[in-house]
DRENROVEX-498436 format. One line per field, with one value per residue (C-alpha): residue in one letter; chain; x, y, z. Coordinates in Angstrom, 2 decimals, decimal comma, padded with zeros to 5 digits, always signed. Example, Ala and Ser with C-alpha at 12.3 -4.5 7.8 and 13.67 -1.06 7.14 Angstrom:
aa <- (A|S)
ch <- (A|A)
east <- (+012,30|+013,67)
north <- (-004,50|-001,06)
up <- (+007,80|+007,14)
This chain:
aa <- (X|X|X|X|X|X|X|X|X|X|X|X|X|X|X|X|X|X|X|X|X|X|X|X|X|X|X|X|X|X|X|X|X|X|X|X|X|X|X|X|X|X|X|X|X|X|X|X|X|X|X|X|X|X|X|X|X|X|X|X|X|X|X|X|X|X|X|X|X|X|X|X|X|X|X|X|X|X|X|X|X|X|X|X|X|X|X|X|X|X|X|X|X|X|X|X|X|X|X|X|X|X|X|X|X|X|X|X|X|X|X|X|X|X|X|X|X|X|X|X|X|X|X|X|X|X|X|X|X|X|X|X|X|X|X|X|X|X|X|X|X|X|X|X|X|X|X|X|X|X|X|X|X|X|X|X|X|X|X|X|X|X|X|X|X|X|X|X|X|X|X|X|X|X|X|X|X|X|X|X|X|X|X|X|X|X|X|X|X|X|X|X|X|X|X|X|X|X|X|X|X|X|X|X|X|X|X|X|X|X|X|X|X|X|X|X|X|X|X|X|X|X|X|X|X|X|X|X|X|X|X|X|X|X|X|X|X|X|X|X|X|X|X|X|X|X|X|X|X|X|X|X|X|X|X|X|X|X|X|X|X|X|X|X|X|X|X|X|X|X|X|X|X|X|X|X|X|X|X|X|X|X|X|X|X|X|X|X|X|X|X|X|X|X|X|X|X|X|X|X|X|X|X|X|X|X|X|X|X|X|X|X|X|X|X|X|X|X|X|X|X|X|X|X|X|X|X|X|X|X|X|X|X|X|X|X|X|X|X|X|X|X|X|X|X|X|X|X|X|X|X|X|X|X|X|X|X|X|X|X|X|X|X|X|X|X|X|X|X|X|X|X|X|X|X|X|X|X|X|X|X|X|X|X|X|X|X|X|X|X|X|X|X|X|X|X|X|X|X|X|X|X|X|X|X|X|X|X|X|X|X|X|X|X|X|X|X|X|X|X|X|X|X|X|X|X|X|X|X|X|X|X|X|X|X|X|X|X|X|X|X|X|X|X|X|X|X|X|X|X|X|X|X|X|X|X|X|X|X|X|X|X|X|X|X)
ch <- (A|A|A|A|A|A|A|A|A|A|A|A|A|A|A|A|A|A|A|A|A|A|A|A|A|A|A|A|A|A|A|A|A|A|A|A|A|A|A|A|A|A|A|A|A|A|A|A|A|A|A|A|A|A|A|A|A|A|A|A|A|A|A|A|A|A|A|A|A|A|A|A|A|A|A|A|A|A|A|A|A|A|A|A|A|A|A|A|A|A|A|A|A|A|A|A|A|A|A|A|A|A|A|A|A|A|A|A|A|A|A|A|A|A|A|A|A|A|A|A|A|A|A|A|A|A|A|A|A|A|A|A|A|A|A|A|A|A|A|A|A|A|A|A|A|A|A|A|A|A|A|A|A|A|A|A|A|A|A|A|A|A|A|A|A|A|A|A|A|A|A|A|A|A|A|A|A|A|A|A|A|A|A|A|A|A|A|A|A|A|A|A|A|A|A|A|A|A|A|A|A|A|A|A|A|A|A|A|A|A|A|A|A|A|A|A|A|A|A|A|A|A|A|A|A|A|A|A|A|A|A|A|A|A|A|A|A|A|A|A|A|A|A|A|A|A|A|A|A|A|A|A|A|A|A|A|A|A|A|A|A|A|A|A|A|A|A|A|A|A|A|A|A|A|A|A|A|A|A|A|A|A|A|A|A|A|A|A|A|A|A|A|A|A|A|A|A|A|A|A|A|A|A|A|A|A|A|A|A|A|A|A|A|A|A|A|A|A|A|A|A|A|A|A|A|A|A|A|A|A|A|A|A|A|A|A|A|A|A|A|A|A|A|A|A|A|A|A|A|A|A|A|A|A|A|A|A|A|A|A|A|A|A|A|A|A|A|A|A|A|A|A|A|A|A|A|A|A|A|A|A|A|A|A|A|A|A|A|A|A|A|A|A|A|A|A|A|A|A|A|A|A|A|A|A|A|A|A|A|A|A|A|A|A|A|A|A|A|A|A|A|A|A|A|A|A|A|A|A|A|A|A|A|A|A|A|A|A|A|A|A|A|A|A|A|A|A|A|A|A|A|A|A|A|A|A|A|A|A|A|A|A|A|A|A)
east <- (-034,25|-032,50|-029,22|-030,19|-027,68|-029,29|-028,09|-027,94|-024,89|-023,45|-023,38|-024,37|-026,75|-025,73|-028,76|-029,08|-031,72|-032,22|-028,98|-030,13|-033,42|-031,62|-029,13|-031,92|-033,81|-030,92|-029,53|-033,20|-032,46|-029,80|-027,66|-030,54|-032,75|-030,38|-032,73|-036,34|-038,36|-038,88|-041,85|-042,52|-040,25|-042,39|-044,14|-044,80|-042,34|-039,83|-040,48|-040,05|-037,18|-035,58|-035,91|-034,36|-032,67|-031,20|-031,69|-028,48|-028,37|-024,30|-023,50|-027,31|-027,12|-029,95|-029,06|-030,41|-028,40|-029,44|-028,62|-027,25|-024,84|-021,19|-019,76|-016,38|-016,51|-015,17|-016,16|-019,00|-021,06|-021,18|-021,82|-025,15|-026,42|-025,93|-027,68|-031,00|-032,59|-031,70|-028,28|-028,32|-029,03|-025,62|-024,15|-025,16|-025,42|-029,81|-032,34|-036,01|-038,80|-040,84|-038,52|-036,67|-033,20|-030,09|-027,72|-023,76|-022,37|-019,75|-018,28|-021,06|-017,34|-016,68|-020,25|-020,33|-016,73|-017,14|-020,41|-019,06|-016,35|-018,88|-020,62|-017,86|-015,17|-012,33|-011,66|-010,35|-009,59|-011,09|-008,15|-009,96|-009,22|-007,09|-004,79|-005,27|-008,69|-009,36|-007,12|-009,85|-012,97|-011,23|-010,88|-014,11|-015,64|-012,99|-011,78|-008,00|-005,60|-004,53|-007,89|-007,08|-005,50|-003,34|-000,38|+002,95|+004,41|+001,64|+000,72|+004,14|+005,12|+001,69|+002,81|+006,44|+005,14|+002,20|+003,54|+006,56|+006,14|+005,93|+009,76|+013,06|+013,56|+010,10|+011,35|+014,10|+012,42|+009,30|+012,90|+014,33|+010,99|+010,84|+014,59|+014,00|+010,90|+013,12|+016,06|+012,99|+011,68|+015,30|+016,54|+013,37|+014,24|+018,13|+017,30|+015,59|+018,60|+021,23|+024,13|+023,16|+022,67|+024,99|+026,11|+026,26|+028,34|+024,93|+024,21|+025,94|+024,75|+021,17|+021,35|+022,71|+019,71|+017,63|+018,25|+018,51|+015,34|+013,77|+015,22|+013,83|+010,36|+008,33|+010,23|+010,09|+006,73|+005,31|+008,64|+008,74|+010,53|+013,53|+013,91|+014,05|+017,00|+019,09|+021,34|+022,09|+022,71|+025,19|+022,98|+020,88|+018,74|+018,80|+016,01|+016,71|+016,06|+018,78|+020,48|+023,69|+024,35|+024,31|+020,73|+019,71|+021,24|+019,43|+016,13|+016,34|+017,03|+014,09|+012,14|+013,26|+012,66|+009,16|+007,97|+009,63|+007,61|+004,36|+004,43|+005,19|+001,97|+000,39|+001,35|+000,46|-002,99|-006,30|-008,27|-006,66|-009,43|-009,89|-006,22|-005,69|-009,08|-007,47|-006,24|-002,38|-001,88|-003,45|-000,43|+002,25|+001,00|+001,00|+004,89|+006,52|+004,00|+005,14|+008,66|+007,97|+005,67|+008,34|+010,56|+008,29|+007,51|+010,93|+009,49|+006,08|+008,45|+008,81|+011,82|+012,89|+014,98|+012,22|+011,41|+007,86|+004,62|+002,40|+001,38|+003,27|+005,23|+002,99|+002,20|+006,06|+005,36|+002,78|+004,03|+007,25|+004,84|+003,11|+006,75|+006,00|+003,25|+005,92|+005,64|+002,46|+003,98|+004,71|+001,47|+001,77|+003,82|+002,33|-000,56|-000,89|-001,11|-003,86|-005,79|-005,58|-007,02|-009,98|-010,47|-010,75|-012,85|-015,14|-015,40|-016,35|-019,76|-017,82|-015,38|-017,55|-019,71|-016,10|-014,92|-018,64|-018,67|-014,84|-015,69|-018,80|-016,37|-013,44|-015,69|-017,65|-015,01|-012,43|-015,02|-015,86|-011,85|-011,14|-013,74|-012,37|-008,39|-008,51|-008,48|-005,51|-001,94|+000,17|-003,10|-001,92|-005,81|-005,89|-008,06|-010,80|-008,17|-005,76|-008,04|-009,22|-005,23|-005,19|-009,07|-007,41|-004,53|-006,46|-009,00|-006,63|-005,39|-001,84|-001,43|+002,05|+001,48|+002,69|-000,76|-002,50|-005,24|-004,52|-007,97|-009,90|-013,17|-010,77|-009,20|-012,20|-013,40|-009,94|-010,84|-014,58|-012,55|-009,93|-012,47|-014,82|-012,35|-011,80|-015,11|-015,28|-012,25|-013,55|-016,66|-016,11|-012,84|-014,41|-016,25|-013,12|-010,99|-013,96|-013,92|-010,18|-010,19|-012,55|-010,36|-007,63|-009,40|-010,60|-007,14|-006,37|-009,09|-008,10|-004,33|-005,61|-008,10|-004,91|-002,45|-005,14|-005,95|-002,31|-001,97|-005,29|-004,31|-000,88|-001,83|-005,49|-004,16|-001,69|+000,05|-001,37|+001,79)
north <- (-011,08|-007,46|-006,15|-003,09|-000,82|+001,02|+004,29|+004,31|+001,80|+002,33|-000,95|-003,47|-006,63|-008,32|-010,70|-012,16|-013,01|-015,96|-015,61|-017,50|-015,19|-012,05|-013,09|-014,44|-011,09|-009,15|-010,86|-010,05|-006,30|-004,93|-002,06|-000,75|-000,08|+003,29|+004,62|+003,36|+005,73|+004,76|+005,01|+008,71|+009,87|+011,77|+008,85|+007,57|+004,53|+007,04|+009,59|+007,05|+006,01|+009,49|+010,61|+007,56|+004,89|+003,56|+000,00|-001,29|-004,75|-005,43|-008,68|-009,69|-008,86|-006,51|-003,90|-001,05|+002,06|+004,86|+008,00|+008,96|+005,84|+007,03|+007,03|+008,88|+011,87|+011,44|+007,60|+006,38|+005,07|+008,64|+010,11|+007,19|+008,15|+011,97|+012,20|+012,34|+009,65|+010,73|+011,37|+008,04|+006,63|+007,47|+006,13|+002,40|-000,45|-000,24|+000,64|-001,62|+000,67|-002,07|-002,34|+000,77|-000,87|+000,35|-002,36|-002,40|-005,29|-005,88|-008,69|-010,62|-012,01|-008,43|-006,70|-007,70|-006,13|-003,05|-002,19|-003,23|-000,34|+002,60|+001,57|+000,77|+002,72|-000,21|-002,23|-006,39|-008,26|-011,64|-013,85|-015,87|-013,06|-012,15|-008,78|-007,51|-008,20|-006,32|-003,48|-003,11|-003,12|-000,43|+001,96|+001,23|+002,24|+005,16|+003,89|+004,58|+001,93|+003,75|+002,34|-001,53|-002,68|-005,15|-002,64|-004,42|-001,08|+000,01|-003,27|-004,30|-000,78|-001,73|-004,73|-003,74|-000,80|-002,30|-006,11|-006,25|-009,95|-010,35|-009,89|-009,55|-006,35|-005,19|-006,35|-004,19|-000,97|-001,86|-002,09|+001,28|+003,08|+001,99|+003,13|+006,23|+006,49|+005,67|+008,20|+011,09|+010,57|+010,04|+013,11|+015,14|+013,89|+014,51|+017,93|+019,07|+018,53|+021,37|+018,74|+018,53|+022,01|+024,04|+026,07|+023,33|+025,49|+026,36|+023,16|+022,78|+025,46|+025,14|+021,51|+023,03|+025,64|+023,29|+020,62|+023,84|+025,05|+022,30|+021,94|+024,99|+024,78|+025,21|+028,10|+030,03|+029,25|+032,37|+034,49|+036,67|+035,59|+038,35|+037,39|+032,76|+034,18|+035,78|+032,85|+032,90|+036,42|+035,91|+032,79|+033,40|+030,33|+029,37|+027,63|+024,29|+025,10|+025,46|+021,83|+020,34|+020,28|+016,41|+016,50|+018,65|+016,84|+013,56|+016,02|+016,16|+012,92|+011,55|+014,05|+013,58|+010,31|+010,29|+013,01|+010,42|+007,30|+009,25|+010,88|+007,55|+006,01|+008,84|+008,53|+004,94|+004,81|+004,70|+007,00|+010,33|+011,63|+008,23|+008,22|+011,58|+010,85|+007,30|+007,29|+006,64|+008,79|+011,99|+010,67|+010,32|+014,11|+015,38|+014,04|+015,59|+018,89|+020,79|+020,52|+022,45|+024,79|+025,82|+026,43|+028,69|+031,04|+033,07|+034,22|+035,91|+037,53|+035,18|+034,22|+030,83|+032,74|+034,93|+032,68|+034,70|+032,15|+034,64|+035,49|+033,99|+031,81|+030,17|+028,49|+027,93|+026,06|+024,11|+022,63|+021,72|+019,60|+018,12|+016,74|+014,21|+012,39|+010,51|+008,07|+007,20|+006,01|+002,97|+001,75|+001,24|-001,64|-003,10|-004,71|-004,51|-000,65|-000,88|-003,05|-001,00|+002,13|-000,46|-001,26|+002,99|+003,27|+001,03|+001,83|+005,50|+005,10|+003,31|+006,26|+008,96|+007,22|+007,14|+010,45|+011,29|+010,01|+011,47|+014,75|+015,30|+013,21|+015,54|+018,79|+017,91|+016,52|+019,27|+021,86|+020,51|+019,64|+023,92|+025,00|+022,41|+023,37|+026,77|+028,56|+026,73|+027,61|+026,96|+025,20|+023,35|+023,80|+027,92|+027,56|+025,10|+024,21|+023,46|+021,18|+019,80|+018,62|+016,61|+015,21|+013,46|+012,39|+011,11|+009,68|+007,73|+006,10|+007,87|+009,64|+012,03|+013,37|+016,53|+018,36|+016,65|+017,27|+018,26|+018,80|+015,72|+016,72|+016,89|+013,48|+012,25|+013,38|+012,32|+008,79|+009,09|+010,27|+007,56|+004,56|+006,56|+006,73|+003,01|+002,30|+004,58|+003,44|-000,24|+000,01|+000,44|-002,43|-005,59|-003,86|-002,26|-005,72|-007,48|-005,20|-005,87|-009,51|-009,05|-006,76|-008,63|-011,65|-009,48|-008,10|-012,01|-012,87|-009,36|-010,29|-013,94|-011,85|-009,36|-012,28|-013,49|-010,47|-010,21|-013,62|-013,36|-010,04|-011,10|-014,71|-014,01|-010,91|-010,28|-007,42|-005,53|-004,01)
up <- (-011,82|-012,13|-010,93|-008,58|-007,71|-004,29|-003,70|-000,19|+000,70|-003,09|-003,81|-006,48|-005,77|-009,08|-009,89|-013,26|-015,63|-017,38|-019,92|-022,56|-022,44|-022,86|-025,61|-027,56|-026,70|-027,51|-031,01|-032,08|-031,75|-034,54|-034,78|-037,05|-033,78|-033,27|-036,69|-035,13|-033,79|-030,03|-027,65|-026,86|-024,24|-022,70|-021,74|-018,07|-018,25|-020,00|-017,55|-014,26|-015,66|-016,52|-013,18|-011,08|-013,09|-016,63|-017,37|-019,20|-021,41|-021,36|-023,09|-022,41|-018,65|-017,23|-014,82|-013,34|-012,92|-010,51|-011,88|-008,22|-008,37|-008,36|-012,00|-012,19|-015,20|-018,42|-018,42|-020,64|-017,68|-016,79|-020,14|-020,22|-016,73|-017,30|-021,11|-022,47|-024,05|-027,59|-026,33|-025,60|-028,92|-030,05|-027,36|-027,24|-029,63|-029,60|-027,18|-026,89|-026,84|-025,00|-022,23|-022,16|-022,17|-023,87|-025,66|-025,31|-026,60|-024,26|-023,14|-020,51|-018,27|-017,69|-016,91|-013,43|-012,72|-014,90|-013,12|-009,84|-010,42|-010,71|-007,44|-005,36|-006,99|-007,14|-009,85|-009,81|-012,93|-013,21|-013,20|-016,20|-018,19|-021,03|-019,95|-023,30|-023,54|-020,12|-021,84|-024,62|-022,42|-019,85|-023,15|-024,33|-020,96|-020,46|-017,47|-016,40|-015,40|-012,42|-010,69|-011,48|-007,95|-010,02|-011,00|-010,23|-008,61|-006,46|-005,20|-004,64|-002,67|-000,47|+000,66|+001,59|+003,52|+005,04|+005,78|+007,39|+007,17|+003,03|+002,48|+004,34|+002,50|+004,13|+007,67|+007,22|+006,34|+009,51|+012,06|+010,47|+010,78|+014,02|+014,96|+013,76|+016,11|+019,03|+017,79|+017,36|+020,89|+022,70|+020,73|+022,16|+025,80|+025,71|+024,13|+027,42|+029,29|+030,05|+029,31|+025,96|+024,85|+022,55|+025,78|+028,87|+030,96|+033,32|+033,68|+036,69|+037,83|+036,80|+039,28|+041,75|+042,10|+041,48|+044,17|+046,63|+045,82|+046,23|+049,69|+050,67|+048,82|+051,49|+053,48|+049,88|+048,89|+049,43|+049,14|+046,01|+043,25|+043,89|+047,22|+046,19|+043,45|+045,62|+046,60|+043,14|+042,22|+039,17|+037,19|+034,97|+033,79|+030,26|+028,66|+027,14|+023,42|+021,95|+021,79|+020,18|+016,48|+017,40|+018,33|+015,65|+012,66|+014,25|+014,08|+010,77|+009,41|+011,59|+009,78|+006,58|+006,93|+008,42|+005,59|+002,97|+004,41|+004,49|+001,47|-000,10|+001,34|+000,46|-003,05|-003,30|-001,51|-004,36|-001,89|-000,98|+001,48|+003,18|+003,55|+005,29|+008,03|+008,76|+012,35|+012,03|+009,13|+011,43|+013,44|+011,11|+010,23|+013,64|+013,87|+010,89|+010,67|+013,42|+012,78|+009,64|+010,93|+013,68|+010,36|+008,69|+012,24|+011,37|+008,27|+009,99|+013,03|+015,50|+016,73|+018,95|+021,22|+022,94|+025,90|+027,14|+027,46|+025,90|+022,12|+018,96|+021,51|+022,79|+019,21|+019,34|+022,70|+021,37|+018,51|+020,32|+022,91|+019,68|+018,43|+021,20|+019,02|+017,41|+020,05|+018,82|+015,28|+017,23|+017,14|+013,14|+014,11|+017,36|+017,51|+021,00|+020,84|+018,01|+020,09|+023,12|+020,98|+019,53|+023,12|+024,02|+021,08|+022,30|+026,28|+024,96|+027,14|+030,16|+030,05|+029,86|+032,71|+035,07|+034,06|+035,13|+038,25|+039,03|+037,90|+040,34|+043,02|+042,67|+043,06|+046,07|+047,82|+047,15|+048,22|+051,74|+052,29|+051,32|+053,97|+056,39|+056,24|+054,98|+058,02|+059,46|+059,70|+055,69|+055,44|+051,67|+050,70|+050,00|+047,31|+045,61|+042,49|+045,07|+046,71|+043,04|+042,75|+046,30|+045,48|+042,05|+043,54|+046,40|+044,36|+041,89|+045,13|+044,32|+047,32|+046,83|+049,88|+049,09|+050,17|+053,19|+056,10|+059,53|+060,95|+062,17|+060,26|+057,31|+057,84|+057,86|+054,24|+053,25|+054,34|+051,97|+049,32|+049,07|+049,37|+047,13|+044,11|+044,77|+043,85|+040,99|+039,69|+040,03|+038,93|+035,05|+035,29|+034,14|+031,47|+030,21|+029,86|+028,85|+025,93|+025,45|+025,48|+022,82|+020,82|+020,65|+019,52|+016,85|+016,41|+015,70|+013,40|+011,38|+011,59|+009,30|+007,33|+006,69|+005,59|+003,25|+001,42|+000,57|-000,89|-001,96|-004,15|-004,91|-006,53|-007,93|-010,00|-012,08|-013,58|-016,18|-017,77)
């Protein structure tokens, strides 16, 4: 049987011949074969074999190579695939011309793992084997040691960050991250209040308009804006961006903190590019990039104090709502959270199906309701997006009452609208938490799968240096 390596799911199906066979087959062919003058090249079986595969005899096990299998440059499995056949020669230990295979005499113990690496791309040493021994073969194929998964640092640094549960130590460091979460996030909130900004002496102020105007919402609803700030003719409303020294020094030791976790699992992951497409990493990005980005706007013009909503500030605006994605950095250590964005994942079709059937509610509905009440007196429906707000709310079975019917035609659609958003909403339910009982069993089954690997990689392999 042959080891095939298909090119599709870059994988190898390891299957041996007979091993006696080949070593027999193989201590027949010397070192002297490098000087015999092969079958033509240019012949068919030369040619096939050119074009889609190399069949390698390692330690008198039979493989064959697709030239499109992933082999890393500057390694000798590369320099094999990639040369010609009389490259080739002076390469390997002896080719058969009858056959077309090329000889290494290499260890057999190691063949499987050595060709394993340039298909999957990770490397294991067998735990059979001698460390200096594996040293030799990795220099003899060129490979680095920064691909065996077995060095004391890395592996070590991989399961402090990513199992709280490994070490007290580790523990520690999965309660701090999440502490700093919590400081981020309650920082953000107390920033947006007028107590806690480097000038609170509006705040008193700024409450007391407040709870007036809303008092008199209604009455100044369609006043002009001159005429709603004349009670107050002397304030002058300060934005909340500008808050305590307090609250910014926490800012940036969350930061600093988050950019040293990240860049730390950055450093330590084998796979850059998976790393930075992997869900919470995009997170753990979106929390500490903005801050940054907000530091660098000074330097192209724009400036924190200028309050308008249009142009460069609105990117200011923007990132500032993005700082709230740190709450999401929670779900690195919950479970719970994980499996509730598994269970999201999955509902995609049941989603789109409910945000369907809301959508085409919400329009017909809100269009009947403005041609119904839009003709009476402070009618709350004066336009179709006005109407759009009351058909969600209505349809969510909220209800804040704060835009309502008065005509009996429009009561009437109010009534359709509420009993047809229960159904909507009801419709997709059981779907949706039959999904998530079946995520969290397979956030269970993972969790054991998870706890294994680590003892698994911990006790099986052992350091290397």
């Amino acid at each position: 049987m042959v080891h095939w390596l298909p090119v599709a799911q870059n994988r190898c199906r390891l299957l041996r011949q007979n091993d006696s066979d080949a070593l027999q087959k193989m201590n027949s062919i010397r070192r002297t074969t490098r000087e015999k003058t092969p079958q033509d090249p240019s012949d068919s079986s030369y040619t096939d074999q050119g074009e889609n595969y190399v069949r390698l005899n390692i330690g008198g096990k039979s493989y064959c190579i697709r030239k499109e299998l992933y082999t890393e440059e500057r390694t000798l499995m590369h320099d094999i695939v990639e040369s010609t056949h009389e490259q080739r020669l002076a390469l390997v230990d002896g080719c058969d011309s009858g056959t077309g295979e090329y000889y290494l005499e290499r260890n057999s113990r190691l063949a499987d793992h050595i060709v394993d690496f340039f298909a999957t791309g990770s490397l294991h040493r067998p735990m059979n084997m001698c460390v200096e021994k594996f040293k030799e073969e990795l220099a003899f194929w060129r490979i680095s040691h920064d691909h065996a998964c077995m060095q004391s640092f890395r592996l070590s640094t991989w399961r402090f960050l990513e199992d709280p549960q490994s070490s007290l130590p580790a523990a520690i460091f999965a309660i701090l991250s999440v502490l700093f979460v919590f400081g981020s996030v309650f920082g953000l909130i107390l920033g947006s209040m007028p107590e806690f900004q480097e000038d609170p002496s509006n705040a008193s102020a700024y409450h007391s308009m407040h709870a007036k105007t809303n008092e008199h919402e209604k009455l100044h609803k369609f006043l002009p804006s001159a005429t709603r700030n004349e009670e107050f003719p002397n304030f002058v409303y300060r934005p909340t961006d500008n808050p305590s020294i307090v609250l910014v020094v926490l800012e940036y030791i969350c930061i600093g903190w988050f950019t040293f976790e990240y860049l730390i699992r950055f450093i330590i992951y084998p796979k850059r590019g998976e790393f930075l497409r992997k869900t919470l990493n995009i997170i753990d990005m979106m929390t500490i990039l903005p801050f940054y980005l907000e530091l660098c706007l000074p330097a192209f013009g724009v400036e924190s104090h200028f309050k308008e909503f249009t142009g460069a500030m609105l990117v200011v605006r923007v990132l500032r709502v993005l700082k709230m994605a740190r709450v999401f950095k929670l779900a690195r250590y919950s479970s719970s959270l994980q499996t509730f964005g598994q269970t999201l994942k999955s509902s995609i079709t049941e989603l789109s199906m409910l945000s369907m059937f809301l959508l085409t509610g919400i329009i017909f509905f809100s269009t009947i309701m403005y041609y119904l009440e839009k003709d009476e007196p402070h009618s709350d429906f004066y336009s179709i997006p006005a109407a759009c707000w009351w058909c969600v709310v209505t349809m969510a079975t909220v209800g804040y009452g704060d835009a309502k019917p008065v005509t009996a035609f429009g009561k009437l659609v109010a009534t359709a609208t509420s009993i047809c958003g229960i159904i909507v909403l009801a419709f997709p339910i059981s779907m949706i938490v039959e999904k998530f009982a079946t995520a969290q069993q397979r956030a269970m089954e993972d969790e054991q799968l998870h706890q294994g690997l680590f003892f698994f990689i911990s006790y099986t392999y052992t350091d290397l240096f």
